[in-house]
Backbone as a chain_set.jsonl record, in Angstrom:
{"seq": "XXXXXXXXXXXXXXXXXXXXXXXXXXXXXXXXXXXXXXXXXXXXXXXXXXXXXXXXXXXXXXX", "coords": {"N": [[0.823, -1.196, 0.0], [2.224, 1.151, 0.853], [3.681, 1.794, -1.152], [2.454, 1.95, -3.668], [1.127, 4.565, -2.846], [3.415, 6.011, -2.85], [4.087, 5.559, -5.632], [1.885, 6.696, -6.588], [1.925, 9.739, -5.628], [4.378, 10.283, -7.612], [3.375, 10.074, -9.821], [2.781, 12.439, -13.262], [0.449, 12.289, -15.022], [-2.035, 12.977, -14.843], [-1.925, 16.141, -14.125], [-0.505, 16.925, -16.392], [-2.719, 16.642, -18.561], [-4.205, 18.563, -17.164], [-2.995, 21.005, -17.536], [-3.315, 21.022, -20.2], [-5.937, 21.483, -20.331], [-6.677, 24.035, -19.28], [-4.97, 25.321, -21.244], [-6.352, 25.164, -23.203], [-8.631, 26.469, -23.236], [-7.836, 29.387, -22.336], [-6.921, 29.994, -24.843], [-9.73, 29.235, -26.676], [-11.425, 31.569, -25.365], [-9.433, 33.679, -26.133], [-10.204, 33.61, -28.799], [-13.095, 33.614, -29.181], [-13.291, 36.317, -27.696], [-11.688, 37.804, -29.891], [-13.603, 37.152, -31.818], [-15.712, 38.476, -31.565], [-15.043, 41.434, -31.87], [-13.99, 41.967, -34.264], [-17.082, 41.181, -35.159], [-18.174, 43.106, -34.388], [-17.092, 45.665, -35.157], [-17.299, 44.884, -38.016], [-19.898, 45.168, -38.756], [-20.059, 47.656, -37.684], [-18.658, 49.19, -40.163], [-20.585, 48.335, -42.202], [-22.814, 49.28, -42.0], [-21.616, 52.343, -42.296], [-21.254, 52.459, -44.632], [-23.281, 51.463, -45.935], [-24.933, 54.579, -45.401], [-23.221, 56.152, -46.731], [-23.155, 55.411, -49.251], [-26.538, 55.721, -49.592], [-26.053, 58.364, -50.4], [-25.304, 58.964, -52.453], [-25.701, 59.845, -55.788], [-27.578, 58.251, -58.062], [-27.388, 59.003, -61.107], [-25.16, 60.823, -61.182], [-21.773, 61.01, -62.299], [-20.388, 59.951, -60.301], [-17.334, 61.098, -59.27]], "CA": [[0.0, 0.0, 0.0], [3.12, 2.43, 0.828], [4.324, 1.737, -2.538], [0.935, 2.785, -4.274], [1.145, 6.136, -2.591], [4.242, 6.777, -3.269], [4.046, 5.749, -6.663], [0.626, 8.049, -7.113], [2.443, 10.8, -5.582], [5.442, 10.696, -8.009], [3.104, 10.636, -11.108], [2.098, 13.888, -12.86], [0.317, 12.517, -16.145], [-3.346, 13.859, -14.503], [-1.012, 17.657, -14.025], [-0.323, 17.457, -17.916], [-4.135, 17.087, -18.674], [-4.771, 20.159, -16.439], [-2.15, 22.051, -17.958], [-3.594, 21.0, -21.582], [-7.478, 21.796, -20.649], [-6.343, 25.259, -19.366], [-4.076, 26.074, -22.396], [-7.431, 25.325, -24.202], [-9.725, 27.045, -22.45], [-7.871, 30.128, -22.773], [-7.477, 29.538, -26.323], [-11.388, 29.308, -27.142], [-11.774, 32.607, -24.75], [-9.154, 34.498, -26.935], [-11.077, 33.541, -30.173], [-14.246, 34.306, -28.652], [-13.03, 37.985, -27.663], [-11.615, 38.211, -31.457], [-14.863, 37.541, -32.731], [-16.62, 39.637, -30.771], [-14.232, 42.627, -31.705], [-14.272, 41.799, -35.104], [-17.997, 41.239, -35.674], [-18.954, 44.508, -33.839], [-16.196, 46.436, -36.134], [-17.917, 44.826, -39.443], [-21.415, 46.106, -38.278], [-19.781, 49.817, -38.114], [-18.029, 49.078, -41.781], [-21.699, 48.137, -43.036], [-23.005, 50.81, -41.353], [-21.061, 53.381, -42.65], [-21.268, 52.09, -46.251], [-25.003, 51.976, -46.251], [-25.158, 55.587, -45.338], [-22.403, 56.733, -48.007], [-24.186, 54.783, -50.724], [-27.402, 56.11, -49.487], [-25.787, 59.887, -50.492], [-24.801, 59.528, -53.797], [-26.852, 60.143, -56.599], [-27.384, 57.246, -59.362], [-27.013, 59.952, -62.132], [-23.861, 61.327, -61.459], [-20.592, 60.094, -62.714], [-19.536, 59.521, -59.115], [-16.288, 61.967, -58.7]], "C": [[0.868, 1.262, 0.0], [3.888, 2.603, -0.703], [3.671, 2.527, -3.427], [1.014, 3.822, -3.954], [2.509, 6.774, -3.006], [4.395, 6.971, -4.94], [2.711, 7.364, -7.366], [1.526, 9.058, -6.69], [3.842, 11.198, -6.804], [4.913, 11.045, -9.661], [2.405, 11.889, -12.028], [1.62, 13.488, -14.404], [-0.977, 13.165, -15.797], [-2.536, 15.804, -14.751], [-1.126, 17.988, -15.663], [-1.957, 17.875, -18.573], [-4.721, 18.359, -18.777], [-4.536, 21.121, -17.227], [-3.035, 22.451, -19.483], [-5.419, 21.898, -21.474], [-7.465, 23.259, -20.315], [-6.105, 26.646, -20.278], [-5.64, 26.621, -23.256], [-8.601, 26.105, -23.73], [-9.604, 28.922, -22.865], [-7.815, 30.55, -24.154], [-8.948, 29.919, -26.987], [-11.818, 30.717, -26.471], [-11.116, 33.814, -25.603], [-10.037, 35.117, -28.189], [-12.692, 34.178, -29.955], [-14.273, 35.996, -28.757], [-12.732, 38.652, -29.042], [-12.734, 38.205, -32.225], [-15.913, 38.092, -32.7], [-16.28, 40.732, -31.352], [-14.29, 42.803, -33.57], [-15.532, 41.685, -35.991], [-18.634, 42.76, -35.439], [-18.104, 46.036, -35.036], [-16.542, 46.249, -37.843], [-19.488, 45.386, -39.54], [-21.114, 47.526, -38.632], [-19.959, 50.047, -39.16], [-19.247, 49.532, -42.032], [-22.41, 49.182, -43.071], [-22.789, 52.229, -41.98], [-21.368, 53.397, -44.342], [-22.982, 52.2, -46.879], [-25.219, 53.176, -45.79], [-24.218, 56.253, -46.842], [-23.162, 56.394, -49.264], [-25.572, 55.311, -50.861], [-27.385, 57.774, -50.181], [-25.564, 60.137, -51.717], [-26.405, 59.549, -54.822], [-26.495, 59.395, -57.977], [-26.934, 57.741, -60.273], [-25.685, 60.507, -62.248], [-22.812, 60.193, -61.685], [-19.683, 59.746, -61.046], [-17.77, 60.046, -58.296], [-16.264, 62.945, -58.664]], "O": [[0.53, 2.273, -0.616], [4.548, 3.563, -1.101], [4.113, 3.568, -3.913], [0.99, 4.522, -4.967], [2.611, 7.922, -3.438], [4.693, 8.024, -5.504], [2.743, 8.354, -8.098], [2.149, 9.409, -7.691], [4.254, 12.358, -6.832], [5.465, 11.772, -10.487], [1.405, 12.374, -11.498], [2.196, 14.159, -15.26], [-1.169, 14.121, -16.549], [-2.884, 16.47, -15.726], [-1.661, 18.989, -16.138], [-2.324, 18.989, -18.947], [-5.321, 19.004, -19.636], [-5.345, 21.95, -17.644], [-3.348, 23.575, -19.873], [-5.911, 22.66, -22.306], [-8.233, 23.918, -21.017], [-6.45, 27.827, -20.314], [-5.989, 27.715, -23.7], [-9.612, 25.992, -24.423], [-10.48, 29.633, -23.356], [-8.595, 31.392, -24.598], [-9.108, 30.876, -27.745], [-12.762, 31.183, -27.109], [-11.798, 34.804, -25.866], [-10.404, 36.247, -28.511], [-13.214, 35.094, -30.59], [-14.926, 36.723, -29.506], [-13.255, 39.706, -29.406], [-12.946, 39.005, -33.136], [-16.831, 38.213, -33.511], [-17.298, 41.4, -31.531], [-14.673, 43.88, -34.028], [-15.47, 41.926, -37.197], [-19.399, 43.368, -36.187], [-18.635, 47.06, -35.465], [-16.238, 47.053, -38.725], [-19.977, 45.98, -40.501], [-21.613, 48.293, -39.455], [-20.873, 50.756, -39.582], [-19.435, 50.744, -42.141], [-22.609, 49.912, -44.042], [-23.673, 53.074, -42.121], [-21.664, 54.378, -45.025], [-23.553, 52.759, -47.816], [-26.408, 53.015, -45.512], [-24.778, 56.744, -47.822], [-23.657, 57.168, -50.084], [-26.0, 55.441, -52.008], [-28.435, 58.36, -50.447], [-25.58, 61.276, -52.182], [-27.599, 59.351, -54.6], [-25.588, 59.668, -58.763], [-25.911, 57.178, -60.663], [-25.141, 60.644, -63.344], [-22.867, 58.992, -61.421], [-18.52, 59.366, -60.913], [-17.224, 59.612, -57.282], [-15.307, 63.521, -58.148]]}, "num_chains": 1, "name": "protein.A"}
């Protein structure tokens, strides 16, 4: 039985796991925040473009 504990105590493949579900975690939270930041910044774009387009006038030569 003292063997067993010592052995469990000396192994750290559960630790690597941790380490890995962490890495990933923040990972998917980065991407998240990027596509947040990114979708709200293509909204403006559209935004902006459907007002400009709204200003011109079909008839003119456009410069």
């Amino acid at each position: 039985m003292i063997k067993f504990i010592k052995n469990f105590r000396k192994d750290e493949d559960g630790a690597v796991t941790v380490d890995w579900v962490v890495l990933t975690a923040a990972v998917v939270g980065l991407c998240a925040a990027a596509y947040s930041s990114i979708q709200s910044g293509a909204t403006d774009l559209t935004a902006d473009v459907q007002t400009y387009m709204g200003t011109l006038d079909p008839g003119s030569s456009g410069t």
